[in-house]
PDB file of N, CA, C and O in Angstrom:
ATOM      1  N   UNK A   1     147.791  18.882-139.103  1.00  0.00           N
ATOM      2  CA  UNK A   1     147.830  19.708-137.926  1.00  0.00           C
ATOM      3  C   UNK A   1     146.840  20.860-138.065  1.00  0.00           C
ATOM      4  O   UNK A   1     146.216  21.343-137.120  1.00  0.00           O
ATOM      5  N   UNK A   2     146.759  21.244-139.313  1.00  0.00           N
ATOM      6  CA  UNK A   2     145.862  22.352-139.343  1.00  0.00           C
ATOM      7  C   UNK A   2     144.410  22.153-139.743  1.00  0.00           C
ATOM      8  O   UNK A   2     143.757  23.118-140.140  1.00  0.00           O
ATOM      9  N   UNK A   3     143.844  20.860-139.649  1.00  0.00           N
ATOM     10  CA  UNK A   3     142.640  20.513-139.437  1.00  0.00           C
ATOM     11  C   UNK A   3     142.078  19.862-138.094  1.00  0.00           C
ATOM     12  O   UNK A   3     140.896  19.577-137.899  1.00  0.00           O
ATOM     13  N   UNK A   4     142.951  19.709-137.358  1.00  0.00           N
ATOM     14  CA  UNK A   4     143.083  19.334-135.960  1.00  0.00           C
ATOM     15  C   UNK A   4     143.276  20.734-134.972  1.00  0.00           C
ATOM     16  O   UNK A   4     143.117  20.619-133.757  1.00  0.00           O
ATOM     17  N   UNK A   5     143.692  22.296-135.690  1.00  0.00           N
ATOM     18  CA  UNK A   5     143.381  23.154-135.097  1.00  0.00           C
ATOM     19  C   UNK A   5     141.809  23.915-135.344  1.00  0.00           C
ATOM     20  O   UNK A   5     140.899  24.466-134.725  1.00  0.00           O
ATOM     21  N   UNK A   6     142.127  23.606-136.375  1.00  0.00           N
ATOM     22  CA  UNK A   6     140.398  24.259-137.281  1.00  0.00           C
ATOM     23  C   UNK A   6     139.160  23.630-136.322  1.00  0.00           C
ATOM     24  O   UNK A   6     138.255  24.401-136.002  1.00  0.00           O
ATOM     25  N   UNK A   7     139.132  22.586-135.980  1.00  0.00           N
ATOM     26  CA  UNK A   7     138.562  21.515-135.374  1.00  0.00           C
ATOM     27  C   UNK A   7     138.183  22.286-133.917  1.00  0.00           C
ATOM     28  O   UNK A   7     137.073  22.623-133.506  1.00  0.00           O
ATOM     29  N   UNK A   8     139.796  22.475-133.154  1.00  0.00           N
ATOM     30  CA  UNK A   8     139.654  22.306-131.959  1.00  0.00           C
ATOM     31  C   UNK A   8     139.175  24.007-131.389  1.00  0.00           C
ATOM     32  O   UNK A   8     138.918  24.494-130.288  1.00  0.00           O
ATOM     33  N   UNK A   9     139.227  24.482-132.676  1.00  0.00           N
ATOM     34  CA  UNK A   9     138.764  26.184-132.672  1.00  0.00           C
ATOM     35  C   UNK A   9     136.961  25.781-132.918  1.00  0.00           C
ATOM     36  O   UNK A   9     136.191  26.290-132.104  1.00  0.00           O
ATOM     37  N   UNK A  10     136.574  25.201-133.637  1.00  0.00           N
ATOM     38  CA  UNK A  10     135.105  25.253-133.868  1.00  0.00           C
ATOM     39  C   UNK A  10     134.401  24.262-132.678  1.00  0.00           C
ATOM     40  O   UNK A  10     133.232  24.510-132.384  1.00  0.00           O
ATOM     41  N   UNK A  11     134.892  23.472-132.193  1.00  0.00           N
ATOM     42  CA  UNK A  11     134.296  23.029-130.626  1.00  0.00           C
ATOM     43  C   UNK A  11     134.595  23.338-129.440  1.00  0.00           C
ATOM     44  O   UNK A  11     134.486  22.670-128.412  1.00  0.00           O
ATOM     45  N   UNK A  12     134.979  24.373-129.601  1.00  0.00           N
ATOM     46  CA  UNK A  12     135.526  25.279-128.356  1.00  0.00           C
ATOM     47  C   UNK A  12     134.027  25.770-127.572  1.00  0.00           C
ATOM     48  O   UNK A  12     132.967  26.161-128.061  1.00  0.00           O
ATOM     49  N   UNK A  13     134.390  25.593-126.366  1.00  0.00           N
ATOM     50  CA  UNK A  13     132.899  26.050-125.792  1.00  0.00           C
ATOM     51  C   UNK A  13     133.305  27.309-124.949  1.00  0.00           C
ATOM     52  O   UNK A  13     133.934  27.259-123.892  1.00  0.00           O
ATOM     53  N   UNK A  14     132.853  28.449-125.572  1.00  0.00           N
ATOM     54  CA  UNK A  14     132.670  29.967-124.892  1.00  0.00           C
ATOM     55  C   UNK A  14     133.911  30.020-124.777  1.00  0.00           C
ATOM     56  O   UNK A  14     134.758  29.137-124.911  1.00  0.00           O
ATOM     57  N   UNK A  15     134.041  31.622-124.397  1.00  0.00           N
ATOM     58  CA  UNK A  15     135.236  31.836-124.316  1.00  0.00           C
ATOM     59  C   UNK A  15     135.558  32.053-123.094  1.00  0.00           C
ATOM     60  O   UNK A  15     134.768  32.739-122.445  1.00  0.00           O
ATOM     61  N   UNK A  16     137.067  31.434-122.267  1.00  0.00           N
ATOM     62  CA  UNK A  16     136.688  31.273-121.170  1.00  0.00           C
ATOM     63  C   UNK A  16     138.760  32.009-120.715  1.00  0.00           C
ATOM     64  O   UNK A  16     139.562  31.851-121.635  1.00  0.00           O
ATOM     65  N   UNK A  17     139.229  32.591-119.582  1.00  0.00           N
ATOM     66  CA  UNK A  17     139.885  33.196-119.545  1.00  0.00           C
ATOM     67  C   UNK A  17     140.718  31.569-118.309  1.00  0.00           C
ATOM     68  O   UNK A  17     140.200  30.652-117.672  1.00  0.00           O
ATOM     69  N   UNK A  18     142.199  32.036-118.558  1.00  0.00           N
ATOM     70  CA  UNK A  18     142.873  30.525-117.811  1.00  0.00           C
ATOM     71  C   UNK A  18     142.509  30.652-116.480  1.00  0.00           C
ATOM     72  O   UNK A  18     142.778  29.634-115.844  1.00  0.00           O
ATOM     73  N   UNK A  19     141.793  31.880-115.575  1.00  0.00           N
ATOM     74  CA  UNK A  19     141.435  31.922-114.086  1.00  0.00           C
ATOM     75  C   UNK A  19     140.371  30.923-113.938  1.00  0.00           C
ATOM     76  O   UNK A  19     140.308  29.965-113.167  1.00  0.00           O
ATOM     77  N   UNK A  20     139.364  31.426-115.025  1.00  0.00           N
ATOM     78  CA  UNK A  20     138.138  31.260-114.498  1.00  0.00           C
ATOM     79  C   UNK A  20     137.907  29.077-115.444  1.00  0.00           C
ATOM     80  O   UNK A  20     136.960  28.291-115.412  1.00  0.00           O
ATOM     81  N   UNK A  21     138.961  29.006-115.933  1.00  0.00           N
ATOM     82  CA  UNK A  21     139.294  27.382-116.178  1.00  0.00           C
ATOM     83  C   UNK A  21     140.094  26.750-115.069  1.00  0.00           C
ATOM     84  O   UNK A  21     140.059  25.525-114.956  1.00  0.00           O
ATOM     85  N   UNK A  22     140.729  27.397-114.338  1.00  0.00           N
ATOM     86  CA  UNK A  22     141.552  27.003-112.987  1.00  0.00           C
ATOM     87  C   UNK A  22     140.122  26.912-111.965  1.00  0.00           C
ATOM     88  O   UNK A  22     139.992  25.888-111.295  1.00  0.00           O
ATOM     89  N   UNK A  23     139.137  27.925-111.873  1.00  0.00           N
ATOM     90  CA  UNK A  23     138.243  27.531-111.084  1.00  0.00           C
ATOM     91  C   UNK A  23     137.284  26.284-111.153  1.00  0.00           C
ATOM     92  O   UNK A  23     137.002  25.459-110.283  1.00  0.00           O
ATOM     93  N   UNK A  24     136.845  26.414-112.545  1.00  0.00           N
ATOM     94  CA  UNK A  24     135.700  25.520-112.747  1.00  0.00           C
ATOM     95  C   UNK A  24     136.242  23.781-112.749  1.00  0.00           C
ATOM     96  O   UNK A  24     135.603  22.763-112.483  1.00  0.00           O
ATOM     97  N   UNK A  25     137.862  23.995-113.219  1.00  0.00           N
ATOM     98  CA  UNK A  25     138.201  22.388-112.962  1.00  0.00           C
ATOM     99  C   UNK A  25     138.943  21.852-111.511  1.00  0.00           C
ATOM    100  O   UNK A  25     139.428  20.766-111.194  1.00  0.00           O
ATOM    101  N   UNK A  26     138.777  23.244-110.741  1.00  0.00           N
ATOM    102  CA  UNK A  26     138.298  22.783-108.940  1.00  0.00           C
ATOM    103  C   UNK A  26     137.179  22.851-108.806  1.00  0.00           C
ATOM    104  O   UNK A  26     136.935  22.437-107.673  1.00  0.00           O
ATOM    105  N   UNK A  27     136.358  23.118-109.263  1.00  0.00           N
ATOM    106  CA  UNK A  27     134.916  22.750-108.508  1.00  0.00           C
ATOM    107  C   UNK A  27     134.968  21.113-108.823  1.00  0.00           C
ATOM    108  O   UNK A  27     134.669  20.305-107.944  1.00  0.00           O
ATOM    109  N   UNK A  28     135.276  20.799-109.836  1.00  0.00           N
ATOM    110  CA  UNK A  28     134.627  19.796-110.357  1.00  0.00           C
ATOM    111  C   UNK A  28     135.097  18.708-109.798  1.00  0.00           C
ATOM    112  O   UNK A  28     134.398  17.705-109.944  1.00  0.00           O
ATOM    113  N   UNK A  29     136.196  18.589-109.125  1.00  0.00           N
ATOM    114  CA  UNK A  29     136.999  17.623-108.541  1.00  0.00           C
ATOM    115  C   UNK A  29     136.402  17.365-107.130  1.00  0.00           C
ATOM    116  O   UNK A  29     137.055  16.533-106.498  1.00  0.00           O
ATOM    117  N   UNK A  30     135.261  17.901-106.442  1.00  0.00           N
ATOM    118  CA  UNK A  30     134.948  17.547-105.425  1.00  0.00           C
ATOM    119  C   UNK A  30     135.539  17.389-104.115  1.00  0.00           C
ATOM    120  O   UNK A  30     136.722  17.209-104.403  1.00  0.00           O
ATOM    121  N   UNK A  31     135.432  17.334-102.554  1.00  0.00           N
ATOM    122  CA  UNK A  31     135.878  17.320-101.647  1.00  0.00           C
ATOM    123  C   UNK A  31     136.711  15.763-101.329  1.00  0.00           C
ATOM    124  O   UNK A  31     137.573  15.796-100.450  1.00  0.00           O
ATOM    125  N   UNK A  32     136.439  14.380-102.065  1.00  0.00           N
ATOM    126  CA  UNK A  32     136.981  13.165-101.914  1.00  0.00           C
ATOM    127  C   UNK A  32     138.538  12.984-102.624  1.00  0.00           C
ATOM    128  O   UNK A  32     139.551  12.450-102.173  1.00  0.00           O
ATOM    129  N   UNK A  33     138.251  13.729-104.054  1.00  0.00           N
ATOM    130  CA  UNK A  33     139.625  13.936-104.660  1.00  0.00           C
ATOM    131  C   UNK A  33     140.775  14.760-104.366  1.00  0.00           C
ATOM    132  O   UNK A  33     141.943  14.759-104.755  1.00  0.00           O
ATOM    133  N   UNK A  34     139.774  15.800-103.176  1.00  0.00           N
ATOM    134  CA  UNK A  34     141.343  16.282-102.158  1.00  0.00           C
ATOM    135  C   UNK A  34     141.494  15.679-101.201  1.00  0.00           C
ATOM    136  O   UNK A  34     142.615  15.299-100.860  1.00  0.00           O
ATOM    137  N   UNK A  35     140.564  15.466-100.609  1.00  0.00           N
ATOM    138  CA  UNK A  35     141.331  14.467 -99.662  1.00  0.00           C
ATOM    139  C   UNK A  35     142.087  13.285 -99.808  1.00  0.00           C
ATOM    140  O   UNK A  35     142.821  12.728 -98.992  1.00  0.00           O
ATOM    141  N   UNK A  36     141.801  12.987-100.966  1.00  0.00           N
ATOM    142  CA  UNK A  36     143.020  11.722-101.487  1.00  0.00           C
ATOM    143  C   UNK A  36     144.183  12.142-101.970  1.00  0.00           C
ATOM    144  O   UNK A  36     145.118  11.352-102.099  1.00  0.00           O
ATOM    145  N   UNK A  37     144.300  13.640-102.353  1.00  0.00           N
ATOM    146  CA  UNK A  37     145.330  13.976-102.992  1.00  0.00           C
ATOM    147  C   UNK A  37     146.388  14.542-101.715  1.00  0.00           C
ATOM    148  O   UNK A  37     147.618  14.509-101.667  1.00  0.00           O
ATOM    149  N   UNK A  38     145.465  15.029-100.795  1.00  0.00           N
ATOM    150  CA  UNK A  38     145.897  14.942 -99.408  1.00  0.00           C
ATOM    151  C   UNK A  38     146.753  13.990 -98.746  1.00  0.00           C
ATOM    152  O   UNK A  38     147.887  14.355 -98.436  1.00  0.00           O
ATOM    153  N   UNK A  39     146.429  13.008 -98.530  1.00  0.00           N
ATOM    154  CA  UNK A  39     146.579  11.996 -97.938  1.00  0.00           C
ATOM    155  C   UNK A  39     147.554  11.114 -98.400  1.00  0.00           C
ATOM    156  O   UNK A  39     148.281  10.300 -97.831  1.00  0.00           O
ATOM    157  N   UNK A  40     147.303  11.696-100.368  1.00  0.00           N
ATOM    158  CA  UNK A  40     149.139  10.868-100.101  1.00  0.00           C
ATOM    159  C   UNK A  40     149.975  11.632-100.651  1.00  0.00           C
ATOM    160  O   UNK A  40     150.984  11.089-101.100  1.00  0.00           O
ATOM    161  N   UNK A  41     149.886  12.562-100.741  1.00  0.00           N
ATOM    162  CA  UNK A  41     151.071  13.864-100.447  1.00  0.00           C
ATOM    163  C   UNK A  41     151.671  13.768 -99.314  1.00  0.00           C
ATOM    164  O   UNK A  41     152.855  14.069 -99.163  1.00  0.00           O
ATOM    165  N   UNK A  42     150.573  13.144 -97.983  1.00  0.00           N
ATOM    166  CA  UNK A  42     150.900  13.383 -96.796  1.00  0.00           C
ATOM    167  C   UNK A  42     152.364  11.795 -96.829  1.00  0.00           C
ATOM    168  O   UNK A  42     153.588  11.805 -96.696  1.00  0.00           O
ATOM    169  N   UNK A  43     151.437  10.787 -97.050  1.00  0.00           N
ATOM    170  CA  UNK A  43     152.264   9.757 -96.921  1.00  0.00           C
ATOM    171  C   UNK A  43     153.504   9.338 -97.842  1.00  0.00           C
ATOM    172  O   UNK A  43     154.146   8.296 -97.712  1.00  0.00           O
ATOM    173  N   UNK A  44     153.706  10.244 -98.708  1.00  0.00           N
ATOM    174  CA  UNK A  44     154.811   9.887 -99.608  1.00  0.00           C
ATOM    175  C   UNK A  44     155.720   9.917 -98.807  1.00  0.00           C
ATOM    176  O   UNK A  44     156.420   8.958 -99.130  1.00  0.00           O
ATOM    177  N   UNK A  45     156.409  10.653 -97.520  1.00  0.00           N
ATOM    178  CA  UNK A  45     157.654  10.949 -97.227  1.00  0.00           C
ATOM    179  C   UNK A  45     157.577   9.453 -96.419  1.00  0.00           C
ATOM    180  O   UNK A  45     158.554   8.715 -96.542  1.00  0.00           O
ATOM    181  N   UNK A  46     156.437   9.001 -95.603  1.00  0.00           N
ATOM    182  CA  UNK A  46     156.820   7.463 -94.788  1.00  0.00           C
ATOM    183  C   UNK A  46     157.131   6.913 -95.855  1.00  0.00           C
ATOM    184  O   UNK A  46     158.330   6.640 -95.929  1.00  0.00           O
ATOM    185  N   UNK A  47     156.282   6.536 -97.051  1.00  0.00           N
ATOM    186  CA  UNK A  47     156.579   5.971 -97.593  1.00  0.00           C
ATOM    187  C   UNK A  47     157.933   6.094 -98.213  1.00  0.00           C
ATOM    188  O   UNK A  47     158.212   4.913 -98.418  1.00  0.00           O
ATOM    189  N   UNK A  48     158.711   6.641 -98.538  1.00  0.00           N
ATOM    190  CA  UNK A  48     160.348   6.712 -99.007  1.00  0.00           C
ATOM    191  C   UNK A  48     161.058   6.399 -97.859  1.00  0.00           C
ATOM    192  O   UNK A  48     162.128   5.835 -98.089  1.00  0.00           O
ATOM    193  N   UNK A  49     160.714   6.648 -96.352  1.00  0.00           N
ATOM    194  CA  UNK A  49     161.411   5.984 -95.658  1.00  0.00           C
ATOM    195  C   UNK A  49     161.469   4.784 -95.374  1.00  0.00           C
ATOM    196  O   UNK A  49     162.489   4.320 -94.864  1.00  0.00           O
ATOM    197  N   UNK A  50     160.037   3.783 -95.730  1.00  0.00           N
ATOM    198  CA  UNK A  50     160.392   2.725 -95.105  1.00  0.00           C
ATOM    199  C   UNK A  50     160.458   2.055 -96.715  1.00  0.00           C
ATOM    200  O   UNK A  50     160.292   0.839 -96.611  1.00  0.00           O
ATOM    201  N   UNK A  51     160.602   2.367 -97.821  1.00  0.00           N
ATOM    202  CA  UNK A  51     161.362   1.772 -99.294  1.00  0.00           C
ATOM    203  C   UNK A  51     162.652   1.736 -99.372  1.00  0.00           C
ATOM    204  O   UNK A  51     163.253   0.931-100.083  1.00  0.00           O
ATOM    205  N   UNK A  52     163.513   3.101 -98.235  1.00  0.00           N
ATOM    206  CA  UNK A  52     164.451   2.845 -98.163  1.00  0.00           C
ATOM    207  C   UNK A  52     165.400   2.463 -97.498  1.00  0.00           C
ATOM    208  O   UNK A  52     166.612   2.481 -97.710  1.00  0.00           O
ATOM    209  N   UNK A  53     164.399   1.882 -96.134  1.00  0.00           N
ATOM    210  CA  UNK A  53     165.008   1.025 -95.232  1.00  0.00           C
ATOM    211  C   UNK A  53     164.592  -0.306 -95.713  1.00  0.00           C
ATOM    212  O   UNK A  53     165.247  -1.218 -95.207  1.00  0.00           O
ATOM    213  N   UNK A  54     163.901  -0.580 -96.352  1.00  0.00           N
ATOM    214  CA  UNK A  54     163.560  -2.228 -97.358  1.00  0.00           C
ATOM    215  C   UNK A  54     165.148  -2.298 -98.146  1.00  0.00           C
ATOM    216  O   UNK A  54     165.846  -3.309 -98.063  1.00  0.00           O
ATOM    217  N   UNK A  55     165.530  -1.193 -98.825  1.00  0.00           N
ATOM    218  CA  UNK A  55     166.613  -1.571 -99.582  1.00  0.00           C
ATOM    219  C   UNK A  55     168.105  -2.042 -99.167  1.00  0.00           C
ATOM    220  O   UNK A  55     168.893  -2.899 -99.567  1.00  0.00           O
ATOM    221  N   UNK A  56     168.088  -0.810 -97.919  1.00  0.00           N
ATOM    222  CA  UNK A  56     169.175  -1.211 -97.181  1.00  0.00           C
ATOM    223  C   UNK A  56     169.142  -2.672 -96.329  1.00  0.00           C
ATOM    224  O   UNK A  56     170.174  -3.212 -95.929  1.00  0.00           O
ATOM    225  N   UNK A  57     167.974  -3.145 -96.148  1.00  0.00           N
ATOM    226  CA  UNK A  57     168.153  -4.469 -95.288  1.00  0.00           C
ATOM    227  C   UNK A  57     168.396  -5.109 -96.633  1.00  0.00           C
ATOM    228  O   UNK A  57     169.501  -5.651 -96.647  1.00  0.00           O
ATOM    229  N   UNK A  58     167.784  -5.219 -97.683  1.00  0.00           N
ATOM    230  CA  UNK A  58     167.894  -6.168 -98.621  1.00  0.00           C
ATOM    231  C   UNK A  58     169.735  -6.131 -99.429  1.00  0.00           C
ATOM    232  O   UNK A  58     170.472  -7.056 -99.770  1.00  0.00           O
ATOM    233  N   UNK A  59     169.894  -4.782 -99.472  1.00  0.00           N
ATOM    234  CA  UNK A  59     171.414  -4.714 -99.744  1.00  0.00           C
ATOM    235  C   UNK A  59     172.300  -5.441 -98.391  1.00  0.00           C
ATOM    236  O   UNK A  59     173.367  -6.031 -98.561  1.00  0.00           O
ATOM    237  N   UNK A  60     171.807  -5.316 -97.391  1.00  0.00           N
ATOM    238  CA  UNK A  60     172.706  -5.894 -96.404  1.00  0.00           C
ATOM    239  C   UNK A  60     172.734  -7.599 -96.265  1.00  0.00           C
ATOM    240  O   UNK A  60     173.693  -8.339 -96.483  1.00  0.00           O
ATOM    241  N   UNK A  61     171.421  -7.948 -95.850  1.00  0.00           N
ATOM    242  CA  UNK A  61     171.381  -9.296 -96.615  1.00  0.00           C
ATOM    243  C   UNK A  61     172.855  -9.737 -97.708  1.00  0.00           C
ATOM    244  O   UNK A  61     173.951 -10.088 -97.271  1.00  0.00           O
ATOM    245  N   UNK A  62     172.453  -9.582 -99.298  1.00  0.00           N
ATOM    246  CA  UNK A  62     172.749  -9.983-100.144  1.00  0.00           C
ATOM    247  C   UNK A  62     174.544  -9.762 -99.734  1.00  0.00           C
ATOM    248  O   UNK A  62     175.226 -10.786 -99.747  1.00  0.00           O
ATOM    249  N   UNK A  63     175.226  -8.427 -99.386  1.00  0.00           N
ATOM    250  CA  UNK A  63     176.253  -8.337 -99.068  1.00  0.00           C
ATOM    251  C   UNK A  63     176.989  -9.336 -97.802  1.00  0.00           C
ATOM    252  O   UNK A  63     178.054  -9.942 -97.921  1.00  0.00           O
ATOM    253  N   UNK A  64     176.212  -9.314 -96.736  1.00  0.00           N
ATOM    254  CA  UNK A  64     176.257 -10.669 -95.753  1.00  0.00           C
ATOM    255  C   UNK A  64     176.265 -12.109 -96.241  1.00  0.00           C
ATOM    256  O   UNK A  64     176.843 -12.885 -95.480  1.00  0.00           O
ATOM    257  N   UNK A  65     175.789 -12.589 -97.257  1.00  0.00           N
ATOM    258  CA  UNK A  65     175.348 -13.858 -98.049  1.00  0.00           C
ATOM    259  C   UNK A  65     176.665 -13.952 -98.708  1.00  0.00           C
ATOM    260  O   UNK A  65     177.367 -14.898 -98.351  1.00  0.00           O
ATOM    261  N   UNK A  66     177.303 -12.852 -99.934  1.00  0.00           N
ATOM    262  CA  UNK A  66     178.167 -12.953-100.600  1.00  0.00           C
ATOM    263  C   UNK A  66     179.545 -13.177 -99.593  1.00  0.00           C
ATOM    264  O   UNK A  66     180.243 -14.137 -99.919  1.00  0.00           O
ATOM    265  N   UNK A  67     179.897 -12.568 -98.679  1.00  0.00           N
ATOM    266  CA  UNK A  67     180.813 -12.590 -97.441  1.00  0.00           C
ATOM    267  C   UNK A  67     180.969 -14.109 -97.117  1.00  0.00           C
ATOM    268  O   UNK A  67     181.989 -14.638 -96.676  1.00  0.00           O
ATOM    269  N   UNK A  68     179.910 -14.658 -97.379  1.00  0.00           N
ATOM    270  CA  UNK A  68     179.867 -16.484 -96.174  1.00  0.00           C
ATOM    271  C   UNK A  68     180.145 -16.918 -97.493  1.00  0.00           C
ATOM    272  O   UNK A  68     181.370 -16.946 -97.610  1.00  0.00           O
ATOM    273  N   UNK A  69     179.574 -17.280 -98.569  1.00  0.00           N
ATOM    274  CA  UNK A  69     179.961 -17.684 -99.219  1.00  0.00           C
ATOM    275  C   UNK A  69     181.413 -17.640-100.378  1.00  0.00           C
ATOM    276  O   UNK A  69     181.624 -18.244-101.429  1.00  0.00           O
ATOM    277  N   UNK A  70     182.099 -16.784 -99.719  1.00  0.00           N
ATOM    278  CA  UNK A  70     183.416 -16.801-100.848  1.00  0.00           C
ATOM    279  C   UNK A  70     184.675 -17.328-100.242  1.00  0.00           C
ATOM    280  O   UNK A  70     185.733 -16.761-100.510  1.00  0.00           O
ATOM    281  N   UNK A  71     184.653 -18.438 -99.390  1.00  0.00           N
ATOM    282  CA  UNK A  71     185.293 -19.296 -98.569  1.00  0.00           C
ATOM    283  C   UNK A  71     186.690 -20.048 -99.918  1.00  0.00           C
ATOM    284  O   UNK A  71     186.573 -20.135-101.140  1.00  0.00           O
ATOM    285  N   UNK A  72     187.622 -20.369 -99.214  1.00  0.00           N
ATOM    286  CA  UNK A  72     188.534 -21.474 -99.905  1.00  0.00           C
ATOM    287  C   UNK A  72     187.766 -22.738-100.709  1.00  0.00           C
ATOM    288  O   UNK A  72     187.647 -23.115-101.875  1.00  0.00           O
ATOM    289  N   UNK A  73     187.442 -23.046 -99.740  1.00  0.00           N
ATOM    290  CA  UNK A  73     186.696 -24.955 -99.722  1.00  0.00           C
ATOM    291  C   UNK A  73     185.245 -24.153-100.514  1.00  0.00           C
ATOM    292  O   UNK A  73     184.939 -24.961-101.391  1.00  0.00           O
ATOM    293  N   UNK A  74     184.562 -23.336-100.568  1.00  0.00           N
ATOM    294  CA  UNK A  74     183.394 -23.200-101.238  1.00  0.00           C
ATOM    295  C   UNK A  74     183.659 -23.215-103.317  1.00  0.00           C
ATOM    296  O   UNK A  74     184.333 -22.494-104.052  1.00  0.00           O
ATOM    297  N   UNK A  75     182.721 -24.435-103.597  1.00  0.00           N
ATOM    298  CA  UNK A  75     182.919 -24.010-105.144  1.00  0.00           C
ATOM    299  C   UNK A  75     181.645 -22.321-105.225  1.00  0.00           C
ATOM    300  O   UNK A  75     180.605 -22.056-104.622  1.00  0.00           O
ATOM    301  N   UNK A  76     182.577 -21.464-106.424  1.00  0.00           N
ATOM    302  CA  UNK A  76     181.852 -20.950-107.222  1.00  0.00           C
ATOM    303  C   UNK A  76     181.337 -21.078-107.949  1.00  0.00           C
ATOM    304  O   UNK A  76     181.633 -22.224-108.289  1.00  0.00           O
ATOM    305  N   UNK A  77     180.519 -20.666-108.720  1.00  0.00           N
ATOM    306  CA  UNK A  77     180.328 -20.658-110.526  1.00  0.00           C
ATOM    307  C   UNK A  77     181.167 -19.695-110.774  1.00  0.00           C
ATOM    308  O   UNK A  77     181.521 -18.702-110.139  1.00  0.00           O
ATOM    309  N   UNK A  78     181.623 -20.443-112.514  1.00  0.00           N
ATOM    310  CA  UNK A  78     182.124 -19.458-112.888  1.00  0.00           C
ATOM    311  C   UNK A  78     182.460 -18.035-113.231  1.00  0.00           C
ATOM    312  O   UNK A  78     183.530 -17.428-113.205  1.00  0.00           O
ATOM    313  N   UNK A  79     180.932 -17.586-113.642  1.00  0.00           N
ATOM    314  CA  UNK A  79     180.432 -16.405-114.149  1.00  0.00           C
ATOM    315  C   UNK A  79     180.316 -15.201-112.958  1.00  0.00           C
ATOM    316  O   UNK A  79     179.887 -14.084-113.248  1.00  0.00           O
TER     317      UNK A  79
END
């Protein structure tokens, strides 16, 4: 560990304060990587709505299926 700090102290480039590292690694990200970061920030919430209307049809399904099938005259499996 303490040649892995020694290390990361002697390739250190300038000395640089956490503002002015918050700036320079927004410049660097360009106008395409916000707008993508945009865009699905924007769409996460459709998206959870319609994952969780997928689940509920698919839970309803499977619950409807199990219903028809647990008849007298129907064999089960065992398990």
């Amino acid at each position: 560990m303490l040649a892995g700090l020694v290390a990361s102290l002697l390739f250190r480039s300038g000395k640089m304060n956490a503002t002015s590292r918050l700036t320079t690694a927004k410049k660097e990200h360009g106008i395409m990587l916000g707008l993508l970061s945009l865009a699905f920030s924007l769409s996460k919430p459709a998206l959870k709505v319609y994952a969780t209307k997928l689940l509920k049809d698919y839970l309803a399904r499977r619950l409807t299926a199990g219903q028809r099938s647990n008849h007298a005259n129907t064999r089960t499996p065992p398990y």
